[in-house]
Residue frames as qw, qx, qy, qz and C-alpha x, y, z in Angstrom:
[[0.530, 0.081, -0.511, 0.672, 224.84, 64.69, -118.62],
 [0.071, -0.320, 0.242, -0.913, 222.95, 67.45, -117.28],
 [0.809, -0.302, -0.312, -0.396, 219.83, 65.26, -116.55],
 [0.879, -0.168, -0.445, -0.041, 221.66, 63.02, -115.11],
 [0.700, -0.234, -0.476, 0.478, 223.90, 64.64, -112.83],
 [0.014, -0.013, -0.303, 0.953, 222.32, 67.70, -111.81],
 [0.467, -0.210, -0.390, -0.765, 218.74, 67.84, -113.25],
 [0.719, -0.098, -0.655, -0.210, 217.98, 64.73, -111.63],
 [0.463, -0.065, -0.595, 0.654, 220.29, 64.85, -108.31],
 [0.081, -0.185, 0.135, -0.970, 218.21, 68.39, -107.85],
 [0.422, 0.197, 0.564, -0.682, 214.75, 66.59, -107.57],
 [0.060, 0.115, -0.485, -0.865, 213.89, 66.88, -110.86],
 [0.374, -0.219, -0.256, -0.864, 210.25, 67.04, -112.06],
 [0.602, -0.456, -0.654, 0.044, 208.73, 64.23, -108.91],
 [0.381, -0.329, -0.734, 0.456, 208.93, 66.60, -106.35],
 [0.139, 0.851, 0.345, -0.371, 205.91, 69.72, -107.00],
 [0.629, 0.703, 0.127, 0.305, 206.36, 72.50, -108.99],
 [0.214, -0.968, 0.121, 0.056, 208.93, 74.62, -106.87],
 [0.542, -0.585, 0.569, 0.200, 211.23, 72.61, -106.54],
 [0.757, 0.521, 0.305, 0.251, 210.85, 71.48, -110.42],
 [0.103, 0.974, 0.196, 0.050, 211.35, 74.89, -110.83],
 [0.208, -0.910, 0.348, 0.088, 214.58, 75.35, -109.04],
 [0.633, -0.289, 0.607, 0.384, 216.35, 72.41, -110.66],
 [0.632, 0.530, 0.350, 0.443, 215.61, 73.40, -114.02],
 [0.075, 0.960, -0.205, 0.176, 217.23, 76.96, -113.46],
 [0.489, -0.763, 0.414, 0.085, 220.12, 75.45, -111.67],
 [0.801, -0.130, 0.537, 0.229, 220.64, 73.48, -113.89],
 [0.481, 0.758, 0.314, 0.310, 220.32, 75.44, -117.08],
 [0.031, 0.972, -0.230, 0.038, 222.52, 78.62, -115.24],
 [0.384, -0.785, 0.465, 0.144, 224.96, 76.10, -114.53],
 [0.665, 0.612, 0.325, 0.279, 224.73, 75.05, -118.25],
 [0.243, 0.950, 0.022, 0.195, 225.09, 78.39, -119.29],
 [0.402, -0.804, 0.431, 0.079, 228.42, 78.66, -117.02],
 [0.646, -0.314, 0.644, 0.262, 229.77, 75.71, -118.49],
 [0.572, 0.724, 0.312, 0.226, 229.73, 77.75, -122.19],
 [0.429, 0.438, -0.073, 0.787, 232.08, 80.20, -120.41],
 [0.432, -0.535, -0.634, 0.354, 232.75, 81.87, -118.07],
 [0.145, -0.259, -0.078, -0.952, 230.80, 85.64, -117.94],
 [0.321, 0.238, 0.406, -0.822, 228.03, 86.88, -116.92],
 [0.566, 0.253, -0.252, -0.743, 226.35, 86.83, -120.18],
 [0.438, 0.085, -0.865, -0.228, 226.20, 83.01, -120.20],
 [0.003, -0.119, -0.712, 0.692, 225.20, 83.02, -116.53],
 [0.356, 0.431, 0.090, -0.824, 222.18, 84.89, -117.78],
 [0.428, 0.181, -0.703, -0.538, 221.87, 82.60, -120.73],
 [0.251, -0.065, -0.959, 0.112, 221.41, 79.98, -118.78],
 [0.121, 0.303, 0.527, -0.785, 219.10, 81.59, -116.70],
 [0.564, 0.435, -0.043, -0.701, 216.41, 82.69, -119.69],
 [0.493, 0.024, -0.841, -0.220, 216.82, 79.11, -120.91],
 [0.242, -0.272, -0.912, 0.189, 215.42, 77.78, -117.72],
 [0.397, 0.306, 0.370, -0.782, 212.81, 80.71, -117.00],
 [0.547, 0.138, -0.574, -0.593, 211.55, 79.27, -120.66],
 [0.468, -0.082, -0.861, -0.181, 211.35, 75.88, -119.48],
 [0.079, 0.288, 0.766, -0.569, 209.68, 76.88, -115.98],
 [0.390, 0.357, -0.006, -0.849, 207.13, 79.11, -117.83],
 [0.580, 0.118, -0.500, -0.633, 206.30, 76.23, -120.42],
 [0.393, 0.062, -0.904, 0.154, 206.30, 73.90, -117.65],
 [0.079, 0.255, 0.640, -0.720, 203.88, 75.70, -115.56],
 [0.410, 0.413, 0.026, -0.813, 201.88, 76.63, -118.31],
 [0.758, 0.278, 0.582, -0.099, 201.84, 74.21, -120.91],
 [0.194, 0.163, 0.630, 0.735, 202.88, 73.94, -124.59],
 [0.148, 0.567, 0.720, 0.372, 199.86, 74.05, -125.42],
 [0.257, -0.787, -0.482, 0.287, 198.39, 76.80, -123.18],
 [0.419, -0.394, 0.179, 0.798, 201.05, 79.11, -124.12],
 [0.004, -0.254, 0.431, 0.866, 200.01, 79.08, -127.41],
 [0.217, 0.419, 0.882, -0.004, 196.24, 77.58, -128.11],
 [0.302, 0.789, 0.346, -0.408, 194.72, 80.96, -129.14],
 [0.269, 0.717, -0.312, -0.563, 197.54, 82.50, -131.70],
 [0.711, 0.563, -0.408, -0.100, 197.48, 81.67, -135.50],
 [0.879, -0.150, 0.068, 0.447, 200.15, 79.34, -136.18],
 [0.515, 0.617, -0.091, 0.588, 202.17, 82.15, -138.35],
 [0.257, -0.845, 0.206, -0.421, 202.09, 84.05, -134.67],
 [0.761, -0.642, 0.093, 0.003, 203.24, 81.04, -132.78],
 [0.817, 0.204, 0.100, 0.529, 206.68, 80.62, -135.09],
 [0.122, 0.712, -0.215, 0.658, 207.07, 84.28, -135.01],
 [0.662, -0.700, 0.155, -0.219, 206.84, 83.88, -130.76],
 [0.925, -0.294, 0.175, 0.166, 209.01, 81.19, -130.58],
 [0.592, 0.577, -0.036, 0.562, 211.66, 83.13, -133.50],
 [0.080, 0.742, -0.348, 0.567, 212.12, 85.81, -131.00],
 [0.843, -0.492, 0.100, -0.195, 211.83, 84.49, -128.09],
 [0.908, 0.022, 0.247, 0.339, 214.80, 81.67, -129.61],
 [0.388, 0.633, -0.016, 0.670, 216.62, 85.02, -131.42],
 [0.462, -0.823, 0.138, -0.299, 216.69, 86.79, -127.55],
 [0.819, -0.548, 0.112, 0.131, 218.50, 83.75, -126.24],
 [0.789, 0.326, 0.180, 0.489, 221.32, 84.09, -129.37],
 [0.042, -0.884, -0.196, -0.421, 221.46, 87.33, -128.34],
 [0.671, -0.657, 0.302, -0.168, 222.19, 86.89, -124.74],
 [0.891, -0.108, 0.207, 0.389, 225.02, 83.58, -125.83],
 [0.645, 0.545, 0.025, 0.534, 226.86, 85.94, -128.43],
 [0.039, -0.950, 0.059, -0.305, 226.99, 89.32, -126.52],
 [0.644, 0.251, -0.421, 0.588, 230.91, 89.41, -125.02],
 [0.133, 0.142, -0.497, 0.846, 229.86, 91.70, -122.18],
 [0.008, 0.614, 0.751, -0.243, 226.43, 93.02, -120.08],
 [0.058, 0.711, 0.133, -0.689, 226.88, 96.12, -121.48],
 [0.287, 0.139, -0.546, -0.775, 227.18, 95.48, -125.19],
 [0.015, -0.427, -0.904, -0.024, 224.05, 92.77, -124.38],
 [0.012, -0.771, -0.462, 0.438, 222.17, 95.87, -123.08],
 [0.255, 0.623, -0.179, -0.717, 223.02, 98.10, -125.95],
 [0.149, -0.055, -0.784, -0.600, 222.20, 95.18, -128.94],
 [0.020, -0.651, -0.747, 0.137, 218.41, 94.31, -126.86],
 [0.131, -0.529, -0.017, 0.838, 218.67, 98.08, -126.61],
 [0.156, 0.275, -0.603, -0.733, 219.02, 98.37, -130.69],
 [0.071, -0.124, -0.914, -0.380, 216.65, 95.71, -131.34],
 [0.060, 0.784, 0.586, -0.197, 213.18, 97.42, -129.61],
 [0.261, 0.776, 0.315, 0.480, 214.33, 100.25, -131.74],
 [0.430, -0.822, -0.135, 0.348, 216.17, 102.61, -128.38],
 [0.435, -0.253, 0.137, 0.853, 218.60, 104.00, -131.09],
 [0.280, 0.575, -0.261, -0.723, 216.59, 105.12, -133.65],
 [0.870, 0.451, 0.197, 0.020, 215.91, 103.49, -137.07],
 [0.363, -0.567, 0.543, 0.501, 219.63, 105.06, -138.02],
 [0.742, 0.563, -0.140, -0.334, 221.22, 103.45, -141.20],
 [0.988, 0.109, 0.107, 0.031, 222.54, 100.48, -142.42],
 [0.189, -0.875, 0.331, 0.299, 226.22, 100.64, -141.84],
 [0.363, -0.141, 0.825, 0.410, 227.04, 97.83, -144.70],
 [0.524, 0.259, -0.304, -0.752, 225.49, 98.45, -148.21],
 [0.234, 0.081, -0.953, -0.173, 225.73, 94.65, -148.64],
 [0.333, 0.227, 0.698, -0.591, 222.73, 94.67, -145.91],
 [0.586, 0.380, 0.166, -0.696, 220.86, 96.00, -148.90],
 [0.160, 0.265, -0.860, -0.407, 221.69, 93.14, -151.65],
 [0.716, -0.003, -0.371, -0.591, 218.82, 91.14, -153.35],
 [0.619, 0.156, -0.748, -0.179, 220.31, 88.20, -152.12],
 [0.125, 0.069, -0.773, 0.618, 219.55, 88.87, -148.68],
 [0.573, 0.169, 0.104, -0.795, 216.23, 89.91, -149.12],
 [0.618, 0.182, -0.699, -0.310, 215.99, 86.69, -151.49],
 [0.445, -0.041, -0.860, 0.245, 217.30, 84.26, -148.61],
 [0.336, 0.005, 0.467, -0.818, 215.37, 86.59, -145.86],
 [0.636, 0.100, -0.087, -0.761, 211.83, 85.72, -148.26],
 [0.682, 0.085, -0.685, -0.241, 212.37, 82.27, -148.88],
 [0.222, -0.154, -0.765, 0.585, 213.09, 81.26, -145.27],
 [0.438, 0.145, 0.540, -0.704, 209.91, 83.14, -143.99],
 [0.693, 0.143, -0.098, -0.700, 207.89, 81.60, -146.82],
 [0.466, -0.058, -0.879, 0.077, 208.96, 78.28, -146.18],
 [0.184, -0.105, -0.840, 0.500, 208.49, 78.94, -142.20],
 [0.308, 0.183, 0.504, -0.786, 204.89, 80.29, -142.67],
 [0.689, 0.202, -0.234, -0.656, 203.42, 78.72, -145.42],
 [0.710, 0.273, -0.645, -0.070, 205.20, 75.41, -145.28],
 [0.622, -0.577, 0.319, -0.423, 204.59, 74.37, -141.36],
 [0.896, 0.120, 0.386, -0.185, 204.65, 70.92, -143.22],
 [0.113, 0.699, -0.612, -0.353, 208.07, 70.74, -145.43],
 [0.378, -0.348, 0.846, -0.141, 208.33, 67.26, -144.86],
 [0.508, 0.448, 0.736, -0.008, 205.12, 66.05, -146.07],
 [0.446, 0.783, -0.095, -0.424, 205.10, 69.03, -148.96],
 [0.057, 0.651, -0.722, -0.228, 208.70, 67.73, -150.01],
 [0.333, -0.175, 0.926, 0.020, 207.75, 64.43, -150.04],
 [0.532, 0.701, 0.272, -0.391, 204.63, 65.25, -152.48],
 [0.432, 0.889, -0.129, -0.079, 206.57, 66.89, -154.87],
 [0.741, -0.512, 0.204, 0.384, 210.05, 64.81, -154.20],
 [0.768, 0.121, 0.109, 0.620, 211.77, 65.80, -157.14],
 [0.016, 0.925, 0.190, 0.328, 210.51, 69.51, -157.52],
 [0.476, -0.865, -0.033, -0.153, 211.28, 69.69, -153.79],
 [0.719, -0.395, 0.230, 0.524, 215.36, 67.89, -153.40],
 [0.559, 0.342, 0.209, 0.726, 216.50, 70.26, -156.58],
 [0.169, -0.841, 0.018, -0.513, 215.04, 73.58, -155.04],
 [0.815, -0.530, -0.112, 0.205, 216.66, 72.06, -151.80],
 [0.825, -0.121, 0.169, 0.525, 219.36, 71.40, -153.25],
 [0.292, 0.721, 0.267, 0.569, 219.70, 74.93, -154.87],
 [0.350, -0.871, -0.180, -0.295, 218.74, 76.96, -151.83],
 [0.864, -0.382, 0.223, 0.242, 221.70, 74.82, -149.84],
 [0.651, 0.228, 0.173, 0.703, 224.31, 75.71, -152.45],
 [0.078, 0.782, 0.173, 0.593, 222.69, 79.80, -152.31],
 [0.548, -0.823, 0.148, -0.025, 222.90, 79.80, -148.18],
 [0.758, -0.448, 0.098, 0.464, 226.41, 78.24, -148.28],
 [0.468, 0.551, 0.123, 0.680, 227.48, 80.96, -151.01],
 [0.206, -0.845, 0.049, -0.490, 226.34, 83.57, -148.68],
 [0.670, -0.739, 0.063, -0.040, 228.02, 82.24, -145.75],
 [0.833, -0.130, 0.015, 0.538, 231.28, 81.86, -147.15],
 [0.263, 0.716, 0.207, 0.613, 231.05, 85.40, -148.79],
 [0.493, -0.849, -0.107, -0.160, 230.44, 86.53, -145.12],
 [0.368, 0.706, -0.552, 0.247, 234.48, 85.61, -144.20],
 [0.494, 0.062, -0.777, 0.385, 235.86, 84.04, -141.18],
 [0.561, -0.666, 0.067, -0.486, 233.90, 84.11, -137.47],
 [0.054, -0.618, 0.654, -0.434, 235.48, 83.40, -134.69],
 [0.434, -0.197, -0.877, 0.060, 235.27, 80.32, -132.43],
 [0.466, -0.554, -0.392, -0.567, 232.56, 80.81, -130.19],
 [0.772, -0.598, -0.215, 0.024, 233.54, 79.41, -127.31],
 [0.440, 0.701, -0.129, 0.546, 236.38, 81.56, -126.70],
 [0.424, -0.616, 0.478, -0.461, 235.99, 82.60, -122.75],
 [0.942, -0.144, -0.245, -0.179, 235.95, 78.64, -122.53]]
């Protein structure tokens, strides 16, 4: 829908790069608007489409052709953990005090939920980076090893939905909607 009746109506990617440029922000901030209606979405939208001008002026590839792969998944984790950032935050001022917290502007502090420290987070924390840096290739690993690989699946899937039900109720999401 957005392609087609803004992305597209704006110019979209046949007429240079400026004007690429300005229909994929206009169209992405007025995404982001139509998630609610704040600032912070406004702003969502916005750093969704400065991504796609930046990888559109630059290239996939170009972006990332020198780092490791394990750097380019970390790049693209934060990068994709900034914008979740920016969609959740309920105001511009708690956005600017959680980016705030996350380059470290309070302090290291302490962990205001023991549960933070529980094996089982540390468990699901390790397995999830050692899938997402050793295992680039799940697909073709899992399909190697098919039973090995659908009963650890199928394990891991039963451990993440324990932990997320343990976690209690979250609101709907779209809430300013």
């Amino acid at each position: 829908w957005l392609r087609d009746y803004l992305y597209i109506p704006l110019g979209g990617s046949r007429h240079g790069t400026v004007r690429t440029g300005f229909a994929l922000m206009t169209t992405m901030m007025l995404g982001g608007l139509w998630h609610g209606a704040a600032w912070t979405f406004l702003l969502w939208g916005g750093y969704q489409g400065l991504l796609l001008v930046v990888e559109r002026a630059r290239g996939r590839r170009a972006l990332y052709a020198a780092a490791p792969p394990a750097l380019q998944v970390a790049a693209t984790f934060v990068l994709v953990l900034v914008g979740w950032v920016i969609f959740r935050a309920s105001s511009m001022a708690e956005l600017g005090r959680m980016l705030r917290g996350m380059v470290g502007g309070y302090g290291l502090g302490s962990w205001p939920e023991p549960e933070l420290y529980a094996w089982r987070c540390y468990g699901s924390l390790g397995c999830g980076l050692l899938v997402a840096f050793t295992c680039p290739q799940a697909m073709a690993l899992a399909r190697r090893f098919h039973l090995l690989a659908v009963v650890l699946g199928a394990v891991l899937f039963v451990l993440a939905l324990a932990q997320l039900f343990a976690t209690g109720f979250s609101p709907f999401i779209y809430y300013q909607f």
